[in-house]
C-alpha positions as CSV (number, residue, x, y, z in Angstrom):
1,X,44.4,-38.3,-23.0
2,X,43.7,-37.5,-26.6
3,X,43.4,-34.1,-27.8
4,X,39.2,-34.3,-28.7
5,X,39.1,-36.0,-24.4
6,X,40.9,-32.1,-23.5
7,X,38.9,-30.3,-25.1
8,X,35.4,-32.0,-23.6
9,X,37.3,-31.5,-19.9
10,X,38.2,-28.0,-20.6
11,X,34.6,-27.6,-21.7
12,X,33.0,-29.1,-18.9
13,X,35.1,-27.6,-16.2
14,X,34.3,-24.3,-18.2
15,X,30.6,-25.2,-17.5
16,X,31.3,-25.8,-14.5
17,X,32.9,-22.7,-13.1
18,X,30.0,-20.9,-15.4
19,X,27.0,-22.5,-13.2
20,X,28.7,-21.9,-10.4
21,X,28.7,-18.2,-10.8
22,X,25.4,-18.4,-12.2
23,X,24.6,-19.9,-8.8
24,X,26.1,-17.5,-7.0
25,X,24.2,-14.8,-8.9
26,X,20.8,-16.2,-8.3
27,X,21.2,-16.3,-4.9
28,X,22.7,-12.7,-5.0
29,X,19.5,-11.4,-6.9
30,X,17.3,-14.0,-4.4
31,X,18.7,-12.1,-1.5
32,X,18.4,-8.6,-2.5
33,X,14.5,-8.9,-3.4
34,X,13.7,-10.6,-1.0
35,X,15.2,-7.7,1.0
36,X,13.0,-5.3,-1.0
37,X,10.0,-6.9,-0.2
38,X,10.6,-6.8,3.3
39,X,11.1,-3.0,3.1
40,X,7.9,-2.7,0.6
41,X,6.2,-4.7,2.9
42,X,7.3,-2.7,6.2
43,X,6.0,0.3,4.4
44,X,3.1,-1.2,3.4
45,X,2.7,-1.7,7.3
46,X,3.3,1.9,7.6
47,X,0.5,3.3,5.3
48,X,-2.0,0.7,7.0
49,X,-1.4,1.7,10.6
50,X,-1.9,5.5,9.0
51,X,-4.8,4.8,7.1
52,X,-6.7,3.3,10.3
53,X,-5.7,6.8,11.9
54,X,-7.0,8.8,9.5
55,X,-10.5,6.8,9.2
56,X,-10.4,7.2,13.2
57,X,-10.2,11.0,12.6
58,X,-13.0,11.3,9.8
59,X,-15.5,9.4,11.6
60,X,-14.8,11.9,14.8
61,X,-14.7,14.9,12.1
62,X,-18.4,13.7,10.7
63,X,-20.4,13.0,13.8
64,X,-23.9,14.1,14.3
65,X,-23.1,16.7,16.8
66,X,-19.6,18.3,15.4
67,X,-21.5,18.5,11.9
68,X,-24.2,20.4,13.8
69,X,-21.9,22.9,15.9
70,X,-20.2,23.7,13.0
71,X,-23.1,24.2,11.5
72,X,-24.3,26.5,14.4
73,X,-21.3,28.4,15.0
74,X,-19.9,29.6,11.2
75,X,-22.8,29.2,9.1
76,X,-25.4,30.7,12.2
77,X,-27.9,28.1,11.6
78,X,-30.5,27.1,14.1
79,X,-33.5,24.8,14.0
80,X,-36.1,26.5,12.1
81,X,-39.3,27.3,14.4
82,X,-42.9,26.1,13.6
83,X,-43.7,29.6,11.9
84,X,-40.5,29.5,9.6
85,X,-41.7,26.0,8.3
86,X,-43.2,26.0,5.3
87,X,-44.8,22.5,3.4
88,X,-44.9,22.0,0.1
89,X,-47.0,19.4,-1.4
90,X,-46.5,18.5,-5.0
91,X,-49.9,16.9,-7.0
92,X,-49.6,13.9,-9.2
């Protein structure tokens, strides 16, 4: 084997041994995102179950008949009678 036939071998198997752990790195890096996206997505679970929960409770917090016993007990409305109505017509 002639010295220039040594030197391409030692340079190839150096190639070599470098993809390898190039290899082994990508997969590495492959592995651990793909590990965070199943915890982002988990969490992204999370907030979606919470969100639903907390539409559930602001369409029971904004109902017709809460909004109007709220209304009734701390503001002390009532429906106005005939006598407290008053019209107003605007002319054009």
């Amino acid at each position: 084997m002639t010295r220039g036939q040594l030197a391409l071998a030692v340079s190839l198997s150096l190639l070599v041994v470098v993809s390898g752990i190039g290899v082994v790195y990508a997969k590495y890096a492959s592995r651990k995102h793909f590990l965070e996206l199943q915890g982002l997505q988990g969490e992204r679970d999370a907030l979606d179950v919470e969100w639903g929960r907390l539409q559930l409770e602001l369409s029971t917090w904004a109902t017709h008949g809460r909004i109007e016993s709220e209304a009734r007990e701390r503001l002390n409305m009532h429906m106005p009678k005939t006598e407290e109505v008053v019209l107003i017509r605007l002319e054009p």
